[in-house]
VOGU-3710 file (C-alpha; in Angstrom, 3 decimals, decimal comma):
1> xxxxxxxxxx> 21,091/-29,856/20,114  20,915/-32,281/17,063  24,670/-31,370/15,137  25,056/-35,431/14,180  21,854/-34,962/11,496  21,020/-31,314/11,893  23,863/-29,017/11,223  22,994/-26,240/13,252  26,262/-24,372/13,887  26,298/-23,680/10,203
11> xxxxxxxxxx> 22,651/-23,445/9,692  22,131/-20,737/12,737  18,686/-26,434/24,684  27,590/-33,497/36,408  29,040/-31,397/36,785  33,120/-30,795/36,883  32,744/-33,724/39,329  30,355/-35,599/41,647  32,636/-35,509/44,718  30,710/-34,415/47,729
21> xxxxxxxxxx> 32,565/-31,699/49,393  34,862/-32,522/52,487  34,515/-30,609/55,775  37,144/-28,919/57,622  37,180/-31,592/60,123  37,088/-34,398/57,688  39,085/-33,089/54,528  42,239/-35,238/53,780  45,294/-34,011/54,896  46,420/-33,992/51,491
31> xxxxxxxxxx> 49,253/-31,836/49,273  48,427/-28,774/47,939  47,914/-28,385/44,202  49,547/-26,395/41,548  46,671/-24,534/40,110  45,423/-26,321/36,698  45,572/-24,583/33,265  41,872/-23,236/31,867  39,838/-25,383/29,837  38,797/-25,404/26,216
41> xxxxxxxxxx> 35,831/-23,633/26,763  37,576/-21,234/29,783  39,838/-20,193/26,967  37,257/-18,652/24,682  36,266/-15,991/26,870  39,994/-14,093/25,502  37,822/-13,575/22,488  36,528/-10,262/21,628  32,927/-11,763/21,631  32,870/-12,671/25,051
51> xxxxxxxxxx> 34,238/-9,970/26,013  32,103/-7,374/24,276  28,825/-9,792/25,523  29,673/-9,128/29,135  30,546/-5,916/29,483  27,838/-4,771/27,293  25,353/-6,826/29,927  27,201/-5,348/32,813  28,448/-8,797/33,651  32,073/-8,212/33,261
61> xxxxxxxxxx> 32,436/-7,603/36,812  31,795/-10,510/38,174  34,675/-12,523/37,682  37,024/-10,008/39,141  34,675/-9,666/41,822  34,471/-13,062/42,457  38,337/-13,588/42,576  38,953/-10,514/45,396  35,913/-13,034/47,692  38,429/-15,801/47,114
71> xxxxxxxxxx> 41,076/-14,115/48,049  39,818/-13,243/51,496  39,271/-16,763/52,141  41,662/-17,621/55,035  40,442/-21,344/55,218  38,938/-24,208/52,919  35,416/-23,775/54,548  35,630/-20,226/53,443  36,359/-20,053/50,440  33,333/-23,121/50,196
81> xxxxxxxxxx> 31,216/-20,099/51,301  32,240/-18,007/49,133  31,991/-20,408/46,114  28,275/-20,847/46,966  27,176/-17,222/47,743  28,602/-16,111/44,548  27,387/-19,039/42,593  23,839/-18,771/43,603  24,080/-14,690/43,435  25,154/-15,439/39,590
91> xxxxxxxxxx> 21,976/-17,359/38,828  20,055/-15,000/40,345  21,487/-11,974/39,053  21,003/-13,597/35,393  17,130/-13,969/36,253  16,601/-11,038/37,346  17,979/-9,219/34,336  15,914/-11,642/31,736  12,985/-10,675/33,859  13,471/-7,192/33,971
101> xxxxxxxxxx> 13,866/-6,895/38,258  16,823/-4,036/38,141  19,267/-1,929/36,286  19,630/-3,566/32,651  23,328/-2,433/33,401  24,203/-2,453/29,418  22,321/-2,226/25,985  22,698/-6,091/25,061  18,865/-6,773/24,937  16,948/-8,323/28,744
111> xxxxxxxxxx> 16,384/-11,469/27,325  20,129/-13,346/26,124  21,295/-16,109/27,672  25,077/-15,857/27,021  25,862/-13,318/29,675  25,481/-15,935/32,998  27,746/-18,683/30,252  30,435/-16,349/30,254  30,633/-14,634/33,542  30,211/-18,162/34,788
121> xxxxxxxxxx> 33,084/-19,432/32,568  35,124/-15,989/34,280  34,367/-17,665/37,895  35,660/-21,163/37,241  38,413/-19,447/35,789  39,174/-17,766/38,255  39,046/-20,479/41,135  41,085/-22,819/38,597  43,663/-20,709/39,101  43,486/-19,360/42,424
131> xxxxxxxxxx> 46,398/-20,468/44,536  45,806/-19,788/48,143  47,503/-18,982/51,005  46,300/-22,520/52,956  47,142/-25,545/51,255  43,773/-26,748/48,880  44,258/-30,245/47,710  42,498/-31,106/44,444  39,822/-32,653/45,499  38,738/-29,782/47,422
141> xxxxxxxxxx> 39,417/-27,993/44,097  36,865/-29,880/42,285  34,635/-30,153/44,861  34,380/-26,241/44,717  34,126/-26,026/41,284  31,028/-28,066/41,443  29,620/-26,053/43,969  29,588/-23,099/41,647  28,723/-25,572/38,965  25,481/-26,195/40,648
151> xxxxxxxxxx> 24,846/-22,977/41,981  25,635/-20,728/39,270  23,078/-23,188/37,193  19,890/-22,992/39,185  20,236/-26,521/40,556  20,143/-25,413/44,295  17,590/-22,804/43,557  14,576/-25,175/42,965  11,789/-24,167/44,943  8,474/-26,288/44,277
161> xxxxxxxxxx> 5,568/-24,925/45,805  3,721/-26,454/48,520  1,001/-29,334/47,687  0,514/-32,838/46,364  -0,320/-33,976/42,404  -3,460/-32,139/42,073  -4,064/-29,876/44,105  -3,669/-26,067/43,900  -0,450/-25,510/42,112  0,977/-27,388/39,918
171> xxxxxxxxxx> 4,436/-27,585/39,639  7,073/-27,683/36,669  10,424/-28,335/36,368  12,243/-27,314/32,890  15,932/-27,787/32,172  18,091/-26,171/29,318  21,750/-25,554/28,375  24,473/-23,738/27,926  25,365/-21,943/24,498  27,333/-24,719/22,024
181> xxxxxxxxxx> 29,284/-25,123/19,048  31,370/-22,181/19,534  34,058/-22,624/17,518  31,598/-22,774/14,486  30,268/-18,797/16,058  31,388/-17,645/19,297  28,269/-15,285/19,189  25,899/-18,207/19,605  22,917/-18,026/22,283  20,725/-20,908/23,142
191> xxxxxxxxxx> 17,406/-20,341/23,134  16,577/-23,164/25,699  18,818/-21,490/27,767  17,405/-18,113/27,860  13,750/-20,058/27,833  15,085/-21,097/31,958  15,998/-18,222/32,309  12,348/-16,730/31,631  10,038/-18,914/33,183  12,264/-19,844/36,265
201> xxxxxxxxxx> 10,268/-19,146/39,215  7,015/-18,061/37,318  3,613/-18,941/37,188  1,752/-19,784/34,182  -2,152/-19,745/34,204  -4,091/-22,734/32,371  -7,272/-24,117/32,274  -6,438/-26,364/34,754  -5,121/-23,890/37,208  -1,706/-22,219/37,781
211> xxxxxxxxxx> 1,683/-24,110/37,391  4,788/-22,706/39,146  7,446/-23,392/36,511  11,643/-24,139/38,834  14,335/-24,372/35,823  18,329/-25,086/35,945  20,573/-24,978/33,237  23,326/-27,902/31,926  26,264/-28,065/30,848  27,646/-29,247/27,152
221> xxxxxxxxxx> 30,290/-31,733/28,009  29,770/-35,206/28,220  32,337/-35,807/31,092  29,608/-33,904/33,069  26,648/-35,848/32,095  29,027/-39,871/32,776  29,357/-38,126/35,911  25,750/-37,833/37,051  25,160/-34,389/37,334  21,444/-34,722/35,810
231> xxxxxxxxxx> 20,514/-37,852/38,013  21,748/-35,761/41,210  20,156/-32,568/40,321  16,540/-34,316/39,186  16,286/-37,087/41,577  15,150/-35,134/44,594  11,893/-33,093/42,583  10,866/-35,958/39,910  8,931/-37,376/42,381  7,500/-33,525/43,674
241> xxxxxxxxxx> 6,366/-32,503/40,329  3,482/-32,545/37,892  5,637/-32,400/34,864  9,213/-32,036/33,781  10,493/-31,325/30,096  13,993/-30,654/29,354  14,365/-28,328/26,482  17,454/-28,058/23,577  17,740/-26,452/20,391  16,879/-28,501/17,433
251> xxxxxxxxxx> 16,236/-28,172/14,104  15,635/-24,937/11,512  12,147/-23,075/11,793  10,168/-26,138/13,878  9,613/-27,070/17,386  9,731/-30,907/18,268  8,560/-32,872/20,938  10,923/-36,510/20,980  8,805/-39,636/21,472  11,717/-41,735/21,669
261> xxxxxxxxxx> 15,360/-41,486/23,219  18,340/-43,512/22,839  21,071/-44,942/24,604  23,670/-43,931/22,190  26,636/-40,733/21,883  27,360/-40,311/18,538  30,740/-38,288/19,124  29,711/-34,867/18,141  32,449/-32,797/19,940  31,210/-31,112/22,910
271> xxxxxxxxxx> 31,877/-27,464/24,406  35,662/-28,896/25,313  36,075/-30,645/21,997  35,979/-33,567/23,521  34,312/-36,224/21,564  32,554/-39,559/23,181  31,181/-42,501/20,594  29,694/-45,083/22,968  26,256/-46,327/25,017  24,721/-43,811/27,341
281> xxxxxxxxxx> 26,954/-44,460/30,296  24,787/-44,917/33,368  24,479/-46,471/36,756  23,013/-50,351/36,656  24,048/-50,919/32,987  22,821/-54,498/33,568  19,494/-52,901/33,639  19,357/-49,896/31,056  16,889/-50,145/28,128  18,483/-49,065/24,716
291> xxxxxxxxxx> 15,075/-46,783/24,252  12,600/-44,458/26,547  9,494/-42,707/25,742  8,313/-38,974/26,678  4,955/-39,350/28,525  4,198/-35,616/27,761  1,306/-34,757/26,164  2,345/-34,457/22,600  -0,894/-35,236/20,655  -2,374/-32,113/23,108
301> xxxxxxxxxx> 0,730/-29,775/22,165  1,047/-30,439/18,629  -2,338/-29,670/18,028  -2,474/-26,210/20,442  -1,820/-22,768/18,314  1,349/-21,998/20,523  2,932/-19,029/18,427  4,572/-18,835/15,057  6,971/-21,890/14,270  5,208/-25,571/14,085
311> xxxxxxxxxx> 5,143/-28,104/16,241  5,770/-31,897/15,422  5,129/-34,843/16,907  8,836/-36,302/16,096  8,611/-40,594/16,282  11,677/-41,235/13,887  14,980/-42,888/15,392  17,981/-44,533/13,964  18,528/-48,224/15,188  20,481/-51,204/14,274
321> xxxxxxxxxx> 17,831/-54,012/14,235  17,749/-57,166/16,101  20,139/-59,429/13,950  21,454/-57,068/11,909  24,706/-55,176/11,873  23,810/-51,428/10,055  21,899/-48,475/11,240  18,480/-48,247/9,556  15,877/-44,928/10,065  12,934/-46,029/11,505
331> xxxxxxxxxx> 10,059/-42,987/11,024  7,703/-44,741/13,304  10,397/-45,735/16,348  12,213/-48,681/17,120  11,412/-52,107/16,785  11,365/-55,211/19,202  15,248/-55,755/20,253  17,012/-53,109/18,380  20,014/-51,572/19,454  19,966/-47,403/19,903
341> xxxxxxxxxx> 22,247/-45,520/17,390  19,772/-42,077/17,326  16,329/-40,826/19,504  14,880/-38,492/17,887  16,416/-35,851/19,401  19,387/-37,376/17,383  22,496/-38,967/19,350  24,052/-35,868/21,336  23,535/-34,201/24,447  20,297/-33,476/24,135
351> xxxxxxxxxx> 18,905/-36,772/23,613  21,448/-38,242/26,205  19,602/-35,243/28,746  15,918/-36,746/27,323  17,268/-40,635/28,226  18,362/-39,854/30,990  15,696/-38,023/32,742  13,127/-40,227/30,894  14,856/-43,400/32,575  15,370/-41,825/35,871
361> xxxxxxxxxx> 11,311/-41,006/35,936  10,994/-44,940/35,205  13,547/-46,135/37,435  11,047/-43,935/40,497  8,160/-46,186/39,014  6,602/-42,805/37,923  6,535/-43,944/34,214  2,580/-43,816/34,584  2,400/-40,879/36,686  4,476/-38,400/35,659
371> xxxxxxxxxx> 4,105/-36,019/32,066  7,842/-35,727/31,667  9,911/-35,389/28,014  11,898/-33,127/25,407  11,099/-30,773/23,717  13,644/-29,186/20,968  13,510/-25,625/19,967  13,714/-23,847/16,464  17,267/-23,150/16,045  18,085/-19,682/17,014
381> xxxxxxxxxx> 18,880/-17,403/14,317  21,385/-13,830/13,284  19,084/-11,548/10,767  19,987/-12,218/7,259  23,136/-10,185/6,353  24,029/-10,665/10,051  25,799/-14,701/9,580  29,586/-13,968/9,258  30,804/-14,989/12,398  34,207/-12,841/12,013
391> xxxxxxxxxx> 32,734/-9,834/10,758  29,082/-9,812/11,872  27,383/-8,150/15,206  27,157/-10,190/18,313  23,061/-9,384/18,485  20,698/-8,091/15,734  16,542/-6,969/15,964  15,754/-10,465/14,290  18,420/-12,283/16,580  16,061/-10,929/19,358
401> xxxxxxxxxx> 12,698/-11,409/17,949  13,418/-14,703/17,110  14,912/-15,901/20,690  11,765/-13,893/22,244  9,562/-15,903/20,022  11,080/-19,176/21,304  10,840/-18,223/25,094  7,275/-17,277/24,483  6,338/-19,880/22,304  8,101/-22,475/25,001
411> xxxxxxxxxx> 6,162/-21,130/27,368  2,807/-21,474/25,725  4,089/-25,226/24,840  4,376/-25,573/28,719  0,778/-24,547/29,074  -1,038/-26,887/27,472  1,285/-29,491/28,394  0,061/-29,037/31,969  -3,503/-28,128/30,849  -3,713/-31,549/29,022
421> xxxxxx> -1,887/-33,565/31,525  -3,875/-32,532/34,029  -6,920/-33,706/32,108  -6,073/-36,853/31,317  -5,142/-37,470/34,942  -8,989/-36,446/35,225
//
């Protein structure tokens, strides 16, 4: 997710709030709410796109489904219950179908990704305008929007396997993200996202044993990330795992692994068109570095035969220098004192993602411990004669090829990643 220096939309991996959710003994006695209007991004799915993408997966169901639950709800608690059963049944429903467990339900091909962002965007829909018949205030609202938020994502599904750093299986967590720049192609997929989807919950066999790979999904909206959801979905299983990579898609025909990230948003609108040009906003700013470094592997993975696209060993940033007052590219990283402007992974989401999983690993002390990076994806692809976004189809043969590619090739990446970490720990 590189638009700043990459422009991918033209050229093709917090939540709604952190509020922890009151009980029905404790929840204010506050006002009920007049439902608020859709978002940006809830308003896309009136597009024939969406549409056609979920019922063609058999996911235009859900939302409707999900709004009759809510409607049962008699009580606050409820409809919490709801919210989370439905949520979680989302994200697995989604795995299931990229895994082939079940009825396909539809023609669109096993493996996309955009069916669970669209139902999903149906559900919050749906509860931001529910008006009930018990008074909801709105931070109960919120509260149950990020319940689905987290549930709907993966981010309560995490199940490591038993064991310490070592011994029998290792474990993996991967992150990716939702489909972006949609008003450039409402069509787009993201292959990082259907790469979760594919490994989560699987086992991958390496030299040095099996790894059990546990993947979420993000958000792209910045609000999300000032709001902690990565820190509060990460911080309980960074110090559980053998290795962690969050994945993004990057740049045309190449996979990347980022040596470097920064502590600067560069503004690139995100999936609200919302736009945010400022340092990486995080807890303790007294204490944040302007720069982190992956600890994966990369030498190991760059030189593995993973599938068909290369793989690079990316060390270039963009940095004002100490003194100085203009950005300058630096292709070998930053130097002493210099203030962030790009990572490599360039200055939007996905480097903010790489920072700030990078810096939450060294904040745990597990800087020398734990394997844990970015990697970027090729950008995902429409066959050629398949790039009008008005006229063209919403999947093609090479549209498919190409995303199974990148899941397979991610996968492979993942491999020797472990493989190699677990050697050097050796």
């Amino acid at each position: 997710m590189r638009p700043i220096r990459v422009r991918i939309g033209v050229l093709g991996l917090a939540l709604v709030a952190g509020l922890a959710a009151p009980t029905a003994a404790t929840a204010a006695p506050e006002a009920a709410s007049a439902a608020p209007a859709p978002t940006v991004e809830e308003r896309r799915l009136d597009g024939e796109v969406p549409r056609e993408i979920l019922r063609r997966s058999g996911f235009a169901a859900v939302a409707p489904a999900f709004a009759r639950g809510l409607g049962r709800a008699d009580s606050y608690r409820e409809a919490r219950a709801v919210v989370a059963r439905e949520g979680a049944a989302l994200w697995r429903r989604a795995v299931d179908r990229v895994q082939g467990r079940g009825p396909a339900r539809g023609d669109l091909s096993r493996d996309d990704d955009r069916p669970l962002y669209w139902a999903r965007l149906g559900m919050t829909r749906e509860l931001r305008a529910w008006e009930p018949g018990f008074k909801l205030s709105e931070r109960q609202r919120a509260a149950l929007l990020t319940e689905l938020e987290r549930t709907s994502r993966g981010q309560t599904d995490l199940r490591l396997p038993r064991g310490g750093h070592g011994k029998g299986v290792k474990r993996v967590l991967l992150t990716g993200f939702d489909p972006f720049t949609l008003d450039r192609d409402v069509r787009i997929s993201n292959p990082s996202g259907a790469v979760a989807l594919a490994l989560d919950g699987t086992v991958i066999d390496t030299p040095d044993g099996p790894a059990r790979v546990e993947t979420a999904v993000f958000p792209v909206r910045w609000a999300d990330f000032a709001e902690g959801t990565v820190e509060r979905a990460l911080r309980p299983y960074l110090p559980r795992v053998d290795l962690f990579t969050t994945v993004s898609q990057g740049r045309v025909g190449r996979f990347d692994v980022e040596r470097t990230n920064g502590a600067w948003r560069g503004g690139f609108p995100d999936n609200d068109n919302v736009a945010r040009t400022e340092t990486v906003p995080v807890a303790d700013p007294a204490s944040q570095p302007q720069w982190t470094t992956t600890t994966l592997p990369y030498a190991a993975i760059t030189a593995a035969d993973t599938g068909r696209f290369p793989v690079y060993d990316n060390t270039s940033v963009t940095e004002i220098p100490a003194g100085g007052d203009e950005p300058v590219v630096r292709p070998d990283g930053p130097t002493t004192g210099s203030t962030a402007r790009e990572g490599g992974g360039g200055n939007y989401l996905s480097n903010e993602i790489a920072y700030r999983a990078t810096l939450l690993r060294d904040r745990l002390g597990l800087h020398g411990t734990l394997p844990g990076g970015h990697v970027h994806t090729p950008v995902l692809q429409f066959g050629a004669g398949n790039t009008d976004p008005a006229a063209g189809a919403v999947t093609d043969p090479e549209f498919v090829r190409n995303r199974l590619d990148i899941v397979a090739q991610t996968r492979a990446v993942v491999g020797v990643a472990v493989s190699a970490a677990g050697t050097d720990r050796d």
